[in-house]
N, C-alpha and C positions, 0 to 999 in steps of 0.2 A: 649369226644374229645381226641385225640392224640395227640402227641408234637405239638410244636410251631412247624410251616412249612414257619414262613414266609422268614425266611432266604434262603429257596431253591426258594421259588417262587421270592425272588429279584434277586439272583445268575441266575435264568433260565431266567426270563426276560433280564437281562443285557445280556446273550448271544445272544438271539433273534436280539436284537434291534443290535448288533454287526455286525452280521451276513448280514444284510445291504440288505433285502430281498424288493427290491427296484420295485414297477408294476408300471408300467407309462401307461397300457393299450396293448403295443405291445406283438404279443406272444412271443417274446425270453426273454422277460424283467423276472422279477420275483427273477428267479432263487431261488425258494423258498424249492427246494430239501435242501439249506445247512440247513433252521430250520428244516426242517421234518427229515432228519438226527438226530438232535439233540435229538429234539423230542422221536421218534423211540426207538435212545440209551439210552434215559431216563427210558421208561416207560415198555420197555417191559422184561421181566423176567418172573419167574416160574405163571402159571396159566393166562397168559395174551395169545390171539390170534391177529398176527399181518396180518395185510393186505393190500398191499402198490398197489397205483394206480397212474395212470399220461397220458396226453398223451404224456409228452416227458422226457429225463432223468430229464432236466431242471426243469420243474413244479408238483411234484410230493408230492402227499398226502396220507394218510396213515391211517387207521381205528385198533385203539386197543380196545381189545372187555374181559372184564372178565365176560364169562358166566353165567348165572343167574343160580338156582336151579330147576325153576318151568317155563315150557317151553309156559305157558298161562297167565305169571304174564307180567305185563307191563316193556317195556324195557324203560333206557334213554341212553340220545346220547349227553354229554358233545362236545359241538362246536366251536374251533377256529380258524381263518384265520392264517397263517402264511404271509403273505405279508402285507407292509404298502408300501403309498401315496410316490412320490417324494416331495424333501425338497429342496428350495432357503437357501440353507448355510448362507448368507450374511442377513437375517432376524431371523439369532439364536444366542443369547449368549451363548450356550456353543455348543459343537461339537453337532450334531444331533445322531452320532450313536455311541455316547462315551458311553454310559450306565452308567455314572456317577452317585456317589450318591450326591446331593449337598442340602445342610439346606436352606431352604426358609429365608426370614425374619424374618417370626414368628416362626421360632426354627423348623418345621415340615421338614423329612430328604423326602427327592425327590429323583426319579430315572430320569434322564432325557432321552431322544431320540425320534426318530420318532416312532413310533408303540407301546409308553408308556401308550397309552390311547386307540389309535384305531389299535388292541385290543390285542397287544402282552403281556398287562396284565393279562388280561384274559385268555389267551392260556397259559401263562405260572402257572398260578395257579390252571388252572383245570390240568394239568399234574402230578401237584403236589401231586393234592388229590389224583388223581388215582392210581399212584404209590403208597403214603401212604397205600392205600386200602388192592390194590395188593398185598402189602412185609407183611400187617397184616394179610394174607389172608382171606380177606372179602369176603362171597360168597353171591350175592345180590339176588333175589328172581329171579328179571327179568335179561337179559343181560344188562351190562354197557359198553360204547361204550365212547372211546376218540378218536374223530375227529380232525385234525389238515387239513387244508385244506391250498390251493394254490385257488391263484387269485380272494379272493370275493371283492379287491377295483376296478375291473375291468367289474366286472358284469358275474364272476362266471364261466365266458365259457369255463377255464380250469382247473377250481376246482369244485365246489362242483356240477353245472350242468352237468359238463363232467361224476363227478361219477354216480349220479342220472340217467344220458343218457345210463351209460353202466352197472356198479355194481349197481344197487338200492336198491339188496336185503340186499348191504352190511352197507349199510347207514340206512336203515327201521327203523325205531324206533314209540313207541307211543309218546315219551317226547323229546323234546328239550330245552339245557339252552343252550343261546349262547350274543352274546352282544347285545342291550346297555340297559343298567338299574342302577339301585342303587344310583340314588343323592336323598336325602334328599333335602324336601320343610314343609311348616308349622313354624308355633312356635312350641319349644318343649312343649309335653303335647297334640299336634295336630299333631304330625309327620306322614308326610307319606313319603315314596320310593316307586320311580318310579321303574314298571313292564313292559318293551314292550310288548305289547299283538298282535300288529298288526304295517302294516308300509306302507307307502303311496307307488302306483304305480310307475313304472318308463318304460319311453317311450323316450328312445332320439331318435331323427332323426336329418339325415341329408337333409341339402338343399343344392340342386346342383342349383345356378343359371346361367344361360346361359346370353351371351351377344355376342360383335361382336371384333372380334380382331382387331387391327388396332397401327397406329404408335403412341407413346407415345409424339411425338410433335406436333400433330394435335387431340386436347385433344375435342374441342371446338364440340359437338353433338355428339360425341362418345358412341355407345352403350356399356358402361364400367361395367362389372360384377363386380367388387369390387366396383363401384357406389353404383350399385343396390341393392348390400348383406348390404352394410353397413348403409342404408335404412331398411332391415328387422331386421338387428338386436337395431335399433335404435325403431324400432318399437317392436319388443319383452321385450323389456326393458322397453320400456312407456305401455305394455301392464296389464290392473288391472281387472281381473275377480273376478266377487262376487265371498265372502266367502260363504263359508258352513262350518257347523260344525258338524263331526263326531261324533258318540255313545259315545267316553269318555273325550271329548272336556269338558263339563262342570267338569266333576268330577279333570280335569287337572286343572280347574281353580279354583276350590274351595278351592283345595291344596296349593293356592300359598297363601303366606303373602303378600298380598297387601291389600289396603285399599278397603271398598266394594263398593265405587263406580268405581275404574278400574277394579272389578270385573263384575261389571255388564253393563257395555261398553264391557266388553269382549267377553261377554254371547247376546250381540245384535250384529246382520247380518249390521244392519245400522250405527253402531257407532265404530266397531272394529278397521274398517279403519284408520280414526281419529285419535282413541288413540294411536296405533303401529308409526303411522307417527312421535308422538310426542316423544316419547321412545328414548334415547339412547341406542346405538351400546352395552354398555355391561349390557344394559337387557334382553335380549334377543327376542328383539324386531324381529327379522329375525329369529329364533325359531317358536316365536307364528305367524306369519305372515306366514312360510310353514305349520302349523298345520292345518289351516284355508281357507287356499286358492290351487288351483295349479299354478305353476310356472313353471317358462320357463327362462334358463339362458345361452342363446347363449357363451359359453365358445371356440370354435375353430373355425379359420377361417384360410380356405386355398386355393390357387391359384392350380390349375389344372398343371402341367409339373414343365420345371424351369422357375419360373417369372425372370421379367428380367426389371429395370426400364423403358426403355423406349419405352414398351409393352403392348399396354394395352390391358390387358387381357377378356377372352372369357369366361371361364369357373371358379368359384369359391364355394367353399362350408362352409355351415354353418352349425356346429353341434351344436344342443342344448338337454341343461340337461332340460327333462320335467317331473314334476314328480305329480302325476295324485292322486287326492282324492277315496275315494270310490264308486264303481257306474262308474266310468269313464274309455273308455276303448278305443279303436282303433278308432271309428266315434268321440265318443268325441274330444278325440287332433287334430283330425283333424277340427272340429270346431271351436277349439278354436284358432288353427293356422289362420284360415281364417277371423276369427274376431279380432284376433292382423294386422293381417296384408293387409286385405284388399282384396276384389277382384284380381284386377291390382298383385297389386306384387304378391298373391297366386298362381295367373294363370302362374306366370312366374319361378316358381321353380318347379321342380320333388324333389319330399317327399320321402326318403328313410329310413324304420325301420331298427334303430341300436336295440334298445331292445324296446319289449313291453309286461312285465309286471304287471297285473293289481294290486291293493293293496290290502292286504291279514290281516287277524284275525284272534287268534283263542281264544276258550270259556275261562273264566276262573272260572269255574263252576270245578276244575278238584282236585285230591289230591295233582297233582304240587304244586298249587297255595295255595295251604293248610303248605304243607311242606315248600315254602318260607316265608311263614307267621311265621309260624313259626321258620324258622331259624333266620328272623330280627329280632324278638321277644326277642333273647335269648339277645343280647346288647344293641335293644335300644325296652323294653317295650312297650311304650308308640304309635309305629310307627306303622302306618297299609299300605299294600300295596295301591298302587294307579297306575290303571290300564295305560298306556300308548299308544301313538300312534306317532311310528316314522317316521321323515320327509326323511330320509335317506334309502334305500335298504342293506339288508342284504342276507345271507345266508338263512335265517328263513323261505326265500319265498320258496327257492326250497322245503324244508322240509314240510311244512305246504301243499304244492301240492303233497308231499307224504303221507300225512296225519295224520301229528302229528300234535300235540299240543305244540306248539313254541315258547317261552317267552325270552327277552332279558330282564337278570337279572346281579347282581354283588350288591356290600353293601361298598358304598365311606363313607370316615369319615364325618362326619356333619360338620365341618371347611371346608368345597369344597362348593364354591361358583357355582350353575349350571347354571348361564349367563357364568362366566367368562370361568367355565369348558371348556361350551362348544364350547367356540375360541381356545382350542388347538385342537380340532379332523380336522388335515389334515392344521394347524394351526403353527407359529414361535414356538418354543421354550415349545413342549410338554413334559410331564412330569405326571406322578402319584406318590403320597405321601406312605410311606411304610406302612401309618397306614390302607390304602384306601386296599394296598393288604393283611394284615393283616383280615382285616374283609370281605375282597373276597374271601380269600382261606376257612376261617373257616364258609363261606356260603354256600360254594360247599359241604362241607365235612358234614354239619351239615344234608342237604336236602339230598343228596343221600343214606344217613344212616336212615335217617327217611323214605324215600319214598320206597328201595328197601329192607329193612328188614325183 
């Protein structure tokens, strides 16, 4: 290993999160050029290739690349988003994009901000290593690649799909680490960290419901689209499709520290239901309940023109986050929309694909998964990996359609509670502990050196 690094990776993170690289969804939002700037001035110097992409000044992403030696050796492709989620100010205690460092309770020092967790951690620590590499002049077998990308809380259309769409050759890679990974579960002596191996579909659509306009004081039979939508989405919300459970559902549950019979309620199709029902909010009860099932979370509702109150309205639309198991793809959601909602009301919406996605794996039969093994190894022994499957869309998907081998990895301190964790991703009052990036950074640095040697 080389110097301690974690003091640049907390200094580069609190720039990020500064820097206030805000996606709400719309394309001028983002403005994720000011990290990739950053980034960029970071990382690139003697024996680095830089290559910058975007489709506009505004969203712009960037590939640094230190050439391998051996032009048939396996390449990787270190991955992170530069953009994070919008924040309600008025549900944070401290500024969201202060990048402060503040002591928890239990003495453990904290960076706070929006993008502390999802994943300007991470971005900021793989830049870290790279650069170390770089100024050490480390020459890796295969190409090393540091991605910094624009737009993947949006669903990629002007980050990493855009480059994929037009550079692909510039992105190609055999390996990818990108987020989310690294909470420790088990008793010690039983530990394992979690490995993304794969991540559930995603399919939102919109509904466009139709109805009949008319005067807002003659309410009384009115064919009223905002009636009607809020009927579908009442009905998307009561909707409960059997579970299933995926290739690494058991081994996720065997990992946990719980007693063995909410293990083995967990591990039955007929009983799951039940237990998750009774679970409080920070078990992560809505966790194990997207791993198992697919869902459906009508999140936008909009009126067609300018509403006006005393209007009633014709046209209304309903977006929902749908996000689809393995096996399930374009006919499925639409089955399953017709079975939440009924004949009658199905017939009465036009179904519009915002994204559809199906959900994506890859092996971990591979020397990646060797090298991360080994790198947990080095400070917590005892820990073995344990394969994961996430309920959230990432970058990984476009990659894995490129045809690498895609793992959302990282190495949190064992004090990280992963119910409570996982209420800050897109959550009040996010934050990562310095010891979390401390043992991220020297995970990055430990695998790349093992793996491209």
């Amino acid at each position: 290993m080389g110097k301690d690094l974690t003091a640049d990776t907390v200094e580069l993170l609190q720039t990020l999160i500064r820097n206030e690289c805000v996606n709400d969804g719309r394309p001028d939002s983002g403005n994720e050029t000011r990290n990739a700037d950053v980034l960029q001035s970071y990382v690139e110097g003697d024996g680095v290739e830089i290559e910058r992409f975007g489709p506009s000044p505004e969203r712009q992403s960037f590939v640094a690349r230190i050439p391998g030696s051996d032009p048939n050796a396996p390449s990787l492709c270190l991955m992170g988003h530069t953009d994070v989620v919008p924040v309600n100010r008025d549900g944070w205690r401290e500024d969201p994009f202060g990048g402060e460092i503040i002591s928890s309770p239990d003495g453990y020092d904290e960076v706070w901000g929006r993008g502390a967790v999802d994943m300007l951690n991470l971005t900021s620590s793989m830049a870290v290593v790279f650069k170390s590499l770089a100024e050490r002049d480390f020459r890796p077998k295969g190409d090393l690649l540091y991605f910094a990308v624009a737009d993947e809380e949006a669903g990629s259309t002007y980050g990493a799909q855009w480059v994929a769409d037009h550079h692909a050759d510039a992105i190609r890679c055999d390996y990818l680490l990108t987020e989310s990974g690294g909470l420790h579960s088990g008793p010690e002596g039983k530990r394992s960290v979690g490995v993304t191996v794969g991540e559930k579909g995603v399919a939102w659509r919109r509904l466009r419901v139709s109805g009949t306009p008319g005067h807002g004081s003659m309410p009384f039979g009115a064919d009223n689209a905002l009636v009607s939508a809020s009927k579908i989405v009442s009905r998307l919300n009561e909707y409960r499709p059997t579970p299933r459970f995926h290739e690494h559902w058991r081994g996720q549950v065997q990992s946990l520290d719980i007693p063995d019979e909410a293990k083995a309620a967990m591990l039955d199709e007929e009983r799951i239901d039940e237990l998750l029902e009774g679970l409080p909010v920070t078990s992560g009860k809505g966790f194990f309940h997207a791993c198992t099932h697919t869902t459906f979370a009508p999140n936008v509702v909009s009126t067609a023109g300018r509403p006006k109150t005393n209007v009633i309205p014709d046209v209304v639309d309903v977006e929902v986050d749908i996000r689809t198991l393995p096996g399930e793809h374009t006919d499925e959601v639409t089955a399953h929309l017709r079975a939440a909602l009924g004949d009658e009301l199905m017939d009465k919406v036009q179904v519009e694909i915002l994204m559809d996605d199906p959900s994506s794996i890859s092996r971990i039969d591979t020397p990646l998964w060797d090298a991360l093994q080994r790198a947990v190894n080095v400070p917590f022994p005892d820990a073995r990996l344990n394969p994961q499957f996430s309920v959230g869309f990432t970058d990984a998907r476009v990659f894995r359609e490129l045809g690498a081998v895609s793992y959302g990895a990282g190495l949190f301190s064992p004090v990280v509670d992963p119910g409570e964790f996982s209420l800050r991703f897109h959550g009040h009052n996010e934050r990562v502990d310095v010891e979390s990036l401390r043992l991220t950074t020297e995970l990055w640095e430990r695998v790349v050196t093992d793996l491209m040697s």
